[in-house]
VEXTI-677740 format. One record per residue (C-alpha): residue number from 1; residue in three letters; z negated, y, x negated. Coordinates in pm, 1 decimal, decimal comma. Example, Ala and Ser with C-alpha at 12.3 -4.5 7.8 and 13.67 -1.06 7.14 Angstrom:
2
  pos  code        pz        py        px
    1   ala    -780,0    -450,0   -1230,0
    2   ser    -714,0    -106,0   -1367,0
This chain:
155
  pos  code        pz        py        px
    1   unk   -7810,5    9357,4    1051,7
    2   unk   -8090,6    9642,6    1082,6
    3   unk   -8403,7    9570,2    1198,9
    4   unk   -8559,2    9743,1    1481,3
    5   unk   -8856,8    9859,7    1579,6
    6   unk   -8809,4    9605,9    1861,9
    7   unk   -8745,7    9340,1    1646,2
    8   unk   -9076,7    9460,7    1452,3
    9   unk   -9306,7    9409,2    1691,4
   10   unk   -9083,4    9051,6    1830,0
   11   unk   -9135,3    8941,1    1443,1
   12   unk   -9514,4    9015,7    1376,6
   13   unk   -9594,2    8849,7    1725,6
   14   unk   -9403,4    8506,3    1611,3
   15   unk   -9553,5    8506,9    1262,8
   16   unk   -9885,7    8540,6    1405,4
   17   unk   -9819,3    8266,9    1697,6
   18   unk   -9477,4    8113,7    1737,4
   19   unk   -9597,6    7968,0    2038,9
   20   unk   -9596,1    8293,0    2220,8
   21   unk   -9406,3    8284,3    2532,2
   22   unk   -9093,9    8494,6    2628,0
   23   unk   -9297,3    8683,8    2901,8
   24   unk   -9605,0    8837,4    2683,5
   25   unk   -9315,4    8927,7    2405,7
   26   unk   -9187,8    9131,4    2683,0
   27   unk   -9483,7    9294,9    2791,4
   28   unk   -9560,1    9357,0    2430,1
   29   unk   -9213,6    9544,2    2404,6
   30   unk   -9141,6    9676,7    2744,1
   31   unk   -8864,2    9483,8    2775,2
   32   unk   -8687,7    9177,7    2979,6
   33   unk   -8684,3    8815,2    2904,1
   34   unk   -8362,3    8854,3    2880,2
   35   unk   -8357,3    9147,9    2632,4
   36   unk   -8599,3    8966,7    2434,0
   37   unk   -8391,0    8668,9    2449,0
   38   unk   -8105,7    8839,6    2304,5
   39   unk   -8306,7    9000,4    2029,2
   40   unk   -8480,4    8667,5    1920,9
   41   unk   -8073,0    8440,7    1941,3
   42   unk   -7953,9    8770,8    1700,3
   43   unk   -8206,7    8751,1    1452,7
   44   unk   -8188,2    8335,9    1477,7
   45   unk   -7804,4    8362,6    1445,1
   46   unk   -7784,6    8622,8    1191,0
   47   unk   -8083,7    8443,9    1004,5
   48   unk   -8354,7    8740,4    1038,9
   49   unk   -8548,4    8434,5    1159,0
   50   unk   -8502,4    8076,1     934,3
   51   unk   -8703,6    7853,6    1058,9
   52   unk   -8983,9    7796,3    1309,5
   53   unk   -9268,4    7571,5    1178,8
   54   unk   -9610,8    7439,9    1234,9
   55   unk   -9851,6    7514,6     979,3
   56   unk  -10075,4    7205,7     871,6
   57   unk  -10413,2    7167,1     664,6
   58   unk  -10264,6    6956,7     401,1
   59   unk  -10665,1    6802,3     342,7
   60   unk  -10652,9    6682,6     732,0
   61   unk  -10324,8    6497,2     722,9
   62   unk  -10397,6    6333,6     328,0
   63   unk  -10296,5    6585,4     115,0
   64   unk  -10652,6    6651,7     -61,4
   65   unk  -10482,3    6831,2    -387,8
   66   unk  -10265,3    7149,4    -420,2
   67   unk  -10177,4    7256,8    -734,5
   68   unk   -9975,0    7573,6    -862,6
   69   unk   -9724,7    7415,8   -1130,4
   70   unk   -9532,0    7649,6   -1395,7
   71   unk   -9217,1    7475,3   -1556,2
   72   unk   -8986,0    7574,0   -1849,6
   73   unk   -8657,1    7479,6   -1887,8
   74   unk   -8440,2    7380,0   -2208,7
   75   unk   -8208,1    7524,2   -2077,9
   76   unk   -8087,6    7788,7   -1793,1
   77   unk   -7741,9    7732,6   -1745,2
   78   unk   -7697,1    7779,4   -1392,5
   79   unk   -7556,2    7373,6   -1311,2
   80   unk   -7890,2    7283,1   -1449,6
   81   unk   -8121,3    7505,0   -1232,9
   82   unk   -7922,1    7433,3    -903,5
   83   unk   -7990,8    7033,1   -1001,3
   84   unk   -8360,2    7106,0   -1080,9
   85   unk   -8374,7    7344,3    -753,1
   86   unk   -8202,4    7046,6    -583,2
   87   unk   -8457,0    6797,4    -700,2
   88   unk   -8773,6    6961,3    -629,5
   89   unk   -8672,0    7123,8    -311,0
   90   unk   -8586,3    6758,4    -167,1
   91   unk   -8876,5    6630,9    -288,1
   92   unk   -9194,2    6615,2       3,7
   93   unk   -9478,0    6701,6    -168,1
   94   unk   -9357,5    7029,2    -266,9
   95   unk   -9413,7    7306,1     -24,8
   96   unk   -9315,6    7652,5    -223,6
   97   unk   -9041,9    7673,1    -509,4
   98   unk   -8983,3    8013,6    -673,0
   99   unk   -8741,9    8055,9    -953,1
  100   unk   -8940,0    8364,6   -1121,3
  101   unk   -8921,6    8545,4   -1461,1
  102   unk   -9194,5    8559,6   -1710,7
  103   unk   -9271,3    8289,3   -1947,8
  104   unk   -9213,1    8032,6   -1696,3
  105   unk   -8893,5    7961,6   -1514,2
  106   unk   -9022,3    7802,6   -1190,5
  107   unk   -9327,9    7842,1    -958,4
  108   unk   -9424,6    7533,1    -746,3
  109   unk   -9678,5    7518,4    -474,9
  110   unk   -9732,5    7125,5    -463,5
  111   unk   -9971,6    6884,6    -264,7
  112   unk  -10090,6    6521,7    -350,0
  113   unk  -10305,1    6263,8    -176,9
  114   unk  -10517,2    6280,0    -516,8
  115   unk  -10452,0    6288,8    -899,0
  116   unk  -10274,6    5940,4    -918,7
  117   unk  -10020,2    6076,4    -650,9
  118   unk   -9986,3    6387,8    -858,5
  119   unk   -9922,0    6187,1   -1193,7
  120   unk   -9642,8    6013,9    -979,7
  121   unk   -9499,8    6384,7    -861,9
  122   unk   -9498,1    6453,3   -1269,9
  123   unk   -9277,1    6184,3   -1352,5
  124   unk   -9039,4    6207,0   -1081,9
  125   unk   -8996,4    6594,1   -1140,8
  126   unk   -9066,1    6665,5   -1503,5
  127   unk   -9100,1    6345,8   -1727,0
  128   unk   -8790,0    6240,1   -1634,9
  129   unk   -8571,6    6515,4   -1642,1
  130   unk   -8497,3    6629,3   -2012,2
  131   unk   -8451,0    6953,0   -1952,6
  132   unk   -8806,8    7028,9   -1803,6
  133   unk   -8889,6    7204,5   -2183,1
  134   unk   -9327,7    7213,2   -2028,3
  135   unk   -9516,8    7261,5   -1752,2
  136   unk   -9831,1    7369,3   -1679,8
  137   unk  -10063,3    7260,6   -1377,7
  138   unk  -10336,4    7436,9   -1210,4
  139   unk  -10562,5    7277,0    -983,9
  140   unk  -10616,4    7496,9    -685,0
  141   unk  -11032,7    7454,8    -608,7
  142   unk  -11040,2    7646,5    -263,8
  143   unk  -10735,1    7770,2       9,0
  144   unk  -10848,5    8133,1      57,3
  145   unk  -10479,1    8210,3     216,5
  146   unk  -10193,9    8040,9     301,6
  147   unk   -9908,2    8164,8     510,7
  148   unk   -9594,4    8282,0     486,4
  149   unk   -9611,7    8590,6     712,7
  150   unk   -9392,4    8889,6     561,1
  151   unk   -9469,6    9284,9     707,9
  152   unk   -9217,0    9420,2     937,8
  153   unk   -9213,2    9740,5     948,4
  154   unk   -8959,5    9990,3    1057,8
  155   unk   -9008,4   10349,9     938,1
């Protein structure tokens, strides 16, 4: 499905506040409720939109630590990185998994209560999978950004 302008300006307002209600997001578009309505079960139906969340400071509910974790495989045949995808995407304290190119094979955006809780993600992701090859950990020191807003724009 094609994005409208529209759905543009629908899509911007949600990422910015998904608490906005149905009547300012028609002001903001000149249009109905009920248009908007229509426009917002389309793009939730046709998965435009996947998923409406709240957006938490990990530090205020215990989760003190992020780190950005590169991991190598053994091996890439694909059974293995659907069970490693499996794995890490089921597991809580991962928030972001991106299966990249480059010297690594997988990005992870993780969160711990502190180092000891982070030792514990290691073994229950890495050590004890044998085809985790390395990975590499870096602490992150400061949140500058963090979001997952993506730029609609319709030319």
């Amino acid at each position: 499905m094609e994005v409208t302008s529209t759905d543009a300006k629908i899509l911007n307002a949600l990422q910015e506040d998904a608490r906005i209600g149905l009547e300012t997001l028609a002001e903001m578009t000149g249009l109905s409720t009920a248009t908007v309505q229509r426009h917002l079960k389309r793009m939730r139906e046709d998965g435009t939109i996947v998923q409406e969340v709240v957006l938490v400071d990990p530090a205020k509910v215990g989760q003190g630590m992020t780190m950005v974790v590169m991991v190598e495989l053994e091996r890439e045949r694909l059974d293995q990185i659907d069970q490693f995808t499996r794995r890490v995407t089921a597991d809580p304290n991962v928030q972001q998994c991106y299966y990249i190119t480059g010297e690594a094979d997988f990005c992870l955006v993780c969160t711990a209560r502190d180092i000891e809780d982070f030792e514990r993600l290691t073994h229950r992701l890495f050590f004890h999978d044998a085809n985790v090859r390395r990975f590499r950990t870096s602490v992150v020191m400061s949140r500058k950004k963090a979001g997952l807003n993506v730029p609609v724009v319709v030319e």
